[in-house]
C-alpha angles and dihedrals in degrees: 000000000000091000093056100053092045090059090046093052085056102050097055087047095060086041089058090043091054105039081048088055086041091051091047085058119049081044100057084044087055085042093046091048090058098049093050080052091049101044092232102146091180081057100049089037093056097037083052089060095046093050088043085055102056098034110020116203132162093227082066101050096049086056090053101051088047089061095046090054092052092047083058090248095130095153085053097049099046087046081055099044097017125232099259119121098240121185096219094048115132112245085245088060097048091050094057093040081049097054108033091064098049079052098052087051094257098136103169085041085056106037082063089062089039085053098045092051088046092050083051108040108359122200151150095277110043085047080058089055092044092050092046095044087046091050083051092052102050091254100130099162087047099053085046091064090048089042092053089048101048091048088052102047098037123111133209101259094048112114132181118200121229122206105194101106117052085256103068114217148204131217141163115294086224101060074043091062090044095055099047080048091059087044087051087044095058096040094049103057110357093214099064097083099141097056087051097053082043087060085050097048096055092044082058092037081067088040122026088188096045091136103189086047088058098037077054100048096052093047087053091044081053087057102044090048087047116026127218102272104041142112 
């Protein structure tokens, strides 16, 4: 007889356990759904951890960390998905993977998760983040194939924004692609000055106002009226 009533208590403690978990639930999902509506990202970051918490799923925490990444918080969302290359990573994890550590200055950690979404899904962006990280990491011949590829396959509505000034600023991907080849150019063979500004100039020739073109252009003009070397 004792040992009935000990299984059915039990059993209707595991029953309340469960309908409680069930109620959490359905409650941080309800509570998931408003701040999205709101557009409270403290609020659906903290209800993804909760939900994360009671029902753990990879599909969630990829969605966290994306979040994370978007709030600016990169530290936060590769503590939440990790940093390794894994083969069976969604396309969402490696971008944020991807992202938060170009971000956190990591350039060769991040050219591996660049790689992985171009070999994917390769366009016209994610070949501009390879050249530039390439350029970063010392790989020349590399960033020129990316280079080539981005100036063929980008279209005329395509921007990338540029952060150098305090207003940021936006200006063709292609005139993009021209500067970092005058900046492959130069690092490649120092002489060849003149086919670097040429690079520049086209890339100003698309943008007039292209900023970081014309910073770069001078810089090269410096070098070419006083050579590296001399007083």
């Amino acid at each position: 007889m004792k040992k009935t009533v000990v299984l059915l208590l039990l059993v209707m403690g595991f029953n309340g356990i469960s309908q409680t978990q069930n109620e959490l639930l359905a409650h941080y999902q309800a509570y998931y759904k408003e701040m999205r509506l709101q557009g409270d990202v403290n609020g659906v970051i903290g209800a993804l951890t909760h939900l994360n918490v009671l029902s753990p799923s990879k599909q969630r925490r990829d969605t966290l960390a994306f979040v994370y990444m978007n709030n600016g918080q990169h530290m936060q969302a590769l503590n939440t998905i990790g940093i390794e290359k894994k083969d069976d990573d969604s396309d969402l994890a490696v971008q944020v993977k991807a992202v938060s550590l170009k971000a956190l200055n990591q350039p060769k950690r991040a050219l591996e998760h660049f790689e992985v979404l171009f070999t994917r899904s390769p366009s016209a962006y994610l070949a501009y983040e390879l050249a530039d990280l390439k350029i970063q990491t010392g790989n020349n011949e590399g960033a020129a194939a990316n280079i080539e590829y981005g100036i063929a396959n980008s279209q005329d509505d395509m921007k990338y924004a540029f952060y150098e000034r305090q207003q940021p600023y936006e200006v063709p991907l292609k005139a993009a692609f021209y500067h970092l080849q005058g900046l492959v150019t130069y690092n490649k063979d120092k002489t060849k000055l003149d086919d670097a500004i040429a690079s520049m100039d086209e890339a100003l020739k698309i943008d007039p106002n292209f900023n970081l073109a014309s910073l770069s252009k001078q810089a090269l003009e410096a070098r070419k009226e006083k050579p590296e070397g001399q007083n």
